[in-house]
C-alpha positions in Angstrom: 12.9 -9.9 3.6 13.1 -6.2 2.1 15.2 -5.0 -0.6 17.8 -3.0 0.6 17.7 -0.9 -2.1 14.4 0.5 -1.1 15.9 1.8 2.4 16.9 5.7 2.2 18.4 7.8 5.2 16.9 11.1 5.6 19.4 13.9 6.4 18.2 14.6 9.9 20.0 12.0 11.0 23.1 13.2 10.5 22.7 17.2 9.6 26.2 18.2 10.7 27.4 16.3 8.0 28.3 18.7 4.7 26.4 17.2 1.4 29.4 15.4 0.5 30.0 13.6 3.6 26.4 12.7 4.2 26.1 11.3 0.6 29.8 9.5 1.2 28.0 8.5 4.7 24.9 6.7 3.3 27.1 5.0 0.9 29.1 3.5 3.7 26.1 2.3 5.2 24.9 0.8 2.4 22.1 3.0 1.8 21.7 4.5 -2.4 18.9 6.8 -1.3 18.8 9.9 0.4 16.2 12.4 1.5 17.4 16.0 1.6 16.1 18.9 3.8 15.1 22.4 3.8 15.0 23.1 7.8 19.3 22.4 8.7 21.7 24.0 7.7 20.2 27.4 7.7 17.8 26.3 4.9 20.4 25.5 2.6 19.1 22.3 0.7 22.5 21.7 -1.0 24.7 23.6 0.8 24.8 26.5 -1.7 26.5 24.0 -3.7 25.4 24.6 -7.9 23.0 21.9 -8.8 25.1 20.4 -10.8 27.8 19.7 -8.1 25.6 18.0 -5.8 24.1 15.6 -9.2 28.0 15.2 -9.3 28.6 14.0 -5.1 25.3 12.2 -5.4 26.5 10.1 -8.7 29.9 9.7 -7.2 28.5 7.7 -4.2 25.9 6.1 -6.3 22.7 7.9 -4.6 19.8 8.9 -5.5 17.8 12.1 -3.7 13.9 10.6 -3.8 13.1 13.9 -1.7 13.3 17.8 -0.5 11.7 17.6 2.7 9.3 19.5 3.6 7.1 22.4 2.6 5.9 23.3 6.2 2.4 24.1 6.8 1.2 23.9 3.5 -2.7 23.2 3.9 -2.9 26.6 5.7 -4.5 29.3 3.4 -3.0 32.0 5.4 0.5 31.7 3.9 -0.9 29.9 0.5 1.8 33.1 -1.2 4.2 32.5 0.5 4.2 28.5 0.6 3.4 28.9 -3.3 7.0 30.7 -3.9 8.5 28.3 -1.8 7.7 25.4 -3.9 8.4 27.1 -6.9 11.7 27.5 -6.1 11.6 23.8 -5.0 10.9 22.1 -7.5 13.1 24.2 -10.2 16.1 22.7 -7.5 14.0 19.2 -8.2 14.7 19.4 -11.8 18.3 21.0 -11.6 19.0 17.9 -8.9 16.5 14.7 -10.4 14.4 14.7 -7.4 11.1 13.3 -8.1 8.7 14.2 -5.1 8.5 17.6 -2.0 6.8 16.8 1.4 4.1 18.5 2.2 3.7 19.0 5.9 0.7 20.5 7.7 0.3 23.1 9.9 1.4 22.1 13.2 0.0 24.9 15.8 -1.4 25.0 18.9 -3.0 28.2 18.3 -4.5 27.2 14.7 -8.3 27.4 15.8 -9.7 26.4 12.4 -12.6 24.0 12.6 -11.8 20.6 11.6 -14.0 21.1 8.5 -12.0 24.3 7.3 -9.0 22.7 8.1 -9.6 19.8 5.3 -11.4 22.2 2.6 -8.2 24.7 3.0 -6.3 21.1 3.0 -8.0 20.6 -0.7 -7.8 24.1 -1.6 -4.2 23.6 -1.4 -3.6 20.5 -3.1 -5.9 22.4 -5.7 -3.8 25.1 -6.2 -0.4 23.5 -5.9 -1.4 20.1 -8.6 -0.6 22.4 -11.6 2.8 23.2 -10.4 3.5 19.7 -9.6 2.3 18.4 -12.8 3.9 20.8 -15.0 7.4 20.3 -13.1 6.4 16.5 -13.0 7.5 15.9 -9.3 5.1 14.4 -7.2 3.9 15.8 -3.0 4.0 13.2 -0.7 1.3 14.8 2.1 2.7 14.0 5.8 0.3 13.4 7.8 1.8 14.4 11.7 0.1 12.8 14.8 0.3 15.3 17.1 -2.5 16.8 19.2 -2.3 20.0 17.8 -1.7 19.0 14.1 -4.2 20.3 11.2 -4.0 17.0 9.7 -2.9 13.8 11.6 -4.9 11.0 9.9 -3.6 9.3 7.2 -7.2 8.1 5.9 -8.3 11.7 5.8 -5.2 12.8 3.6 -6.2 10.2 1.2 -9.5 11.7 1.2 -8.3 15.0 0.3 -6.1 13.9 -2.3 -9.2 12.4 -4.0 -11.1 15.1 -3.6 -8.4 17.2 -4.8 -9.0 15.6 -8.3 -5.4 15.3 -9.0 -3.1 12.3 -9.4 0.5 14.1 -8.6 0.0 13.8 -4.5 0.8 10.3 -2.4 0.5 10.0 1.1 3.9 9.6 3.3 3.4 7.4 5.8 5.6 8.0 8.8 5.7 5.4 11.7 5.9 7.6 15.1 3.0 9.8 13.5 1.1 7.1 12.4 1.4 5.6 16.1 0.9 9.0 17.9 -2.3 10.0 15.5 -6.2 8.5 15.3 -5.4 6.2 12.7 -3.7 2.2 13.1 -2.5 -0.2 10.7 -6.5 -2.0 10.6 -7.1 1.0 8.5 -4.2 -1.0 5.6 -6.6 -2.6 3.2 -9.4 -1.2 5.0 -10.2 3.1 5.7 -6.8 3.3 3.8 -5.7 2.3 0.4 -2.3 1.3 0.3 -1.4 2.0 -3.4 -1.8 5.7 -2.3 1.8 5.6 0.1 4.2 7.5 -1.7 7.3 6.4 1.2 7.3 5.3 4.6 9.2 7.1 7.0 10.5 5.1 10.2 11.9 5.5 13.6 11.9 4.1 16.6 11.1 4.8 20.4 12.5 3.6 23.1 12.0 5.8 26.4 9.9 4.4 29.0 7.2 7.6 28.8 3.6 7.6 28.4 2.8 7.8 24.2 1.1 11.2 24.7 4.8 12.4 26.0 6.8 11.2 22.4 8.4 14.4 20.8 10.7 14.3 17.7 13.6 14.4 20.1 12.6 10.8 21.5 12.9 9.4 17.6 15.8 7.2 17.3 17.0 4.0 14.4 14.0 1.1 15.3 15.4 -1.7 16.9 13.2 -4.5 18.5 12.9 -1.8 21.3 11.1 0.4 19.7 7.7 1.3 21.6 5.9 1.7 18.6 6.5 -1.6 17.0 7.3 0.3 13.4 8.8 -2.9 12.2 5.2 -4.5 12.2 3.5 -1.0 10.7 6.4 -1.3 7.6 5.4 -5.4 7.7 1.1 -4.5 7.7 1.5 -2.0 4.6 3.6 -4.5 2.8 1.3 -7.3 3.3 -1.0 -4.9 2.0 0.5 -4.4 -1.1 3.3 -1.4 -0.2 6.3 -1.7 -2.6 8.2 1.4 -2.3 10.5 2.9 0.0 11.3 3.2 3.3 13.3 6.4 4.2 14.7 6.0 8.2 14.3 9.9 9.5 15.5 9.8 13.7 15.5 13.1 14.8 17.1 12.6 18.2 20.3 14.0 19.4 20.7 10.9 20.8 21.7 9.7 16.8 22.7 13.0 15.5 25.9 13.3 17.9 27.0 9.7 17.5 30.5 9.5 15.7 30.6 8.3 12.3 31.6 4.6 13.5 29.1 4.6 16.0 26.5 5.9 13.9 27.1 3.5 10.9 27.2 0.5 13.6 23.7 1.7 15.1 22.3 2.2 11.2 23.3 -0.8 10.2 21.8 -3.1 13.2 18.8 -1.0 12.6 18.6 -2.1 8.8 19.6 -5.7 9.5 16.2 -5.9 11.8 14.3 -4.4 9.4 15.2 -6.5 6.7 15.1 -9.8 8.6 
């Protein structure tokens, strides 16, 4: 059985909501934790709301913001300046808003031709340079590992590595289900090639088309039910037997979710948490 009060709903499942109705939504649901995004919306974390506002709507609703998701291709050295702005201005919103940890997501490029060794020292380098800001702000980067083909860094085991090599303690690894499945990793590396207590959250999903693996895009990513291809209930079920305590944000990207109605939608989240937490 898992705490409900570690589940969190990640806005892309529902970003036509305004910041008030997805807070009011997740509520409703019965989730208190939320992830926010900074790719909806036009890139507008809160909406343009002030800070202060959305502390306001999350308090109101009883929720808590445990992300900003994501800092996009942030272990490429190319755009260091430009990434290094970025989160700057993302984690002064952390502090104006109480949100403890940013995503860090990897380049994701079919055209990125780095070497797999340059792609893990630029990987460090970045970590490197981005730890002070982290510390100093006291929000943590959860590194995303994505499984794709073309992604610069799809292993969960190797993201651990560069975090220790890194040298510094403000970085976790998220875990996310359908990248975990799609990438060279599998849940024998819990306890084994991967050390648990580094998983800053979990993010799950389910799939349930009838294509070959290699086919899965975001846009196949719905709640997990006990259809789901990927079996994500037993990936959340291997990490906890491994020790893994904290939270597990659902993040379905498909349509298929996003333009359910509101009753629909809460009825489909709901079944979706009852399985998890049975």
């Amino acid at each position: 059985m898992i705490d409900m009060r570690r589940f969190a709903l990640n806005r892309i499942a529902a970003p036509g909501y305004g910041l008030a109705d997805f807070f009011a939504l997740a509520k409703e649901i019965g989730f208190s934790k939320v992830e926010l995004r900074n790719d909806i919306r036009d890139g507008a974390i809160i909406d343009g709301l002030a800070p202060q506002e959305a502390v306001r709507l999350a308090n109101d609703n009883g929720i808590s913001i445990i992300t900003i998701n994501a800092l996009q291709k942030f272990n490429l050295a190319s755009v260091r300046e430009k990434d290094t702005a970025e989160l700057r201005e993302m984690l002064e919103l952390c502090a104006a808003i109480k949100c403890p940890a940013i995503v860090l997501c990897p380049n994701n490029d079919a055209k990125d031709a780095r070497s797999a060794e340059v792609r893990f020292a630029e990987t460090v380098d970045s970590l490197v340079a981005f730890g002070p800001l982290f510390q100093k702000a006291g929000v943590k980067g959860y590194v995303e590992p994505l499984g794709f083909g073309i992604s610069s860094l799809a292993s969960i085991v190797v993201a651990q590595k560069a975090i220790e090599k890194s040298g510094f303690g403000c970085y976790k690894v998220l875990i996310d289900t359908f990248h975990l499945f799609l990438g060279p990793d599998d849940t024998s590396a819990f306890g084994a090639g991967y050390d648990v207590a580094m998983t800053g959250l979990i993010h799950v999903s389910g799939v349930e088309d009838d294509i070959p693996a290699s086919q899965y895009l975001d846009c196949h990513r719905l709640m997990p039910g006990p259809k789901d291809a990927m079996h994500s209930k037993a990936i959340i079920e291997a990490a906890q037997k491994n020790g893994y305590k904290g939270d597990i944000s659902f993040e379905p990207f498909s349509d298929r979710v996003q333009n359910l109605s509101r009753k629909d939608l809460i009825a489909a989240a709901r079944a979706s948490l009852a399985y998890l937490a049975e």
